[in-house]
C-alpha positions, -999 to 999 in steps of 0.1 A, spaced: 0 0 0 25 24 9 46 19 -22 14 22 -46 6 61 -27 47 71 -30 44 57 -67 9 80 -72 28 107 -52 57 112 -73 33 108 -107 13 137 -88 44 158 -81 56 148 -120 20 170 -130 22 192 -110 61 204 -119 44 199 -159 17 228 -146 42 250 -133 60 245 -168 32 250 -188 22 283 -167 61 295 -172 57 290 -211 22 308 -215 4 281 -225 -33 281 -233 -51 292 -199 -77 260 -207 -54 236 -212 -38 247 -178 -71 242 -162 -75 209 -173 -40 192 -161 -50 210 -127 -80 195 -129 -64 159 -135 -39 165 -107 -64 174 -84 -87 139 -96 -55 119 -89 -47 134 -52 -88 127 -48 -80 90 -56 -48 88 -31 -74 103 -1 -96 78 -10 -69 50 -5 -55 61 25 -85 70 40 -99 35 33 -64 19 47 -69 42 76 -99 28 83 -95 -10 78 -67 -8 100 -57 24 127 -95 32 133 -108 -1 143 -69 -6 160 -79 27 180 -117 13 189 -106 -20 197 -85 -4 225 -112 20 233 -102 50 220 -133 64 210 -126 98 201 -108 85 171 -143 85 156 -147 123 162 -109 127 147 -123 108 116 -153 132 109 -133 161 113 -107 149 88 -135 142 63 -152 174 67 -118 187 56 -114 165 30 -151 178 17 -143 209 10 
């Protein structure tokens, strides 16, 4: 798992250095949008994953031993991740 999000990562950080390219050679504003728009997609799809790893593992790790405020930790992190 944690290869597969550094291998998305650096693909991620590979965009966004071809953004900051394209913006330093003028290119077409919509075109710009567009690979924005893609990178943004693909750091959508690493959230997801993690956040489905987080909670298949650390959150019902943290229940079991009775943490239960993990929960409320979990709710606020996906408010965040909502907006």
């Amino acid at each position: 798992m944690k290869s597969s999000l550094i291998s998305r990562l650096n693909r991620i950080e590979g965009q966004v250095r071809g953004i900051k390219g394209m913006i330093e050679k003028d290119a077409y504003c919509d075109d710009v949008l567009n690979q924005i728009a893609s990178a943004q997609a693909a750091m959508n799809s690493v959230s997801k994953l993690l956040l489905e790893s987080h909670m298949k593992s650390c959150l019902i790790n943290r229940i079991q031993a009775g943490e239960m405020e993990v929960v409320d930790e979990l709710l606020k992190t996906i408010e965040k991740m909502m907006k």
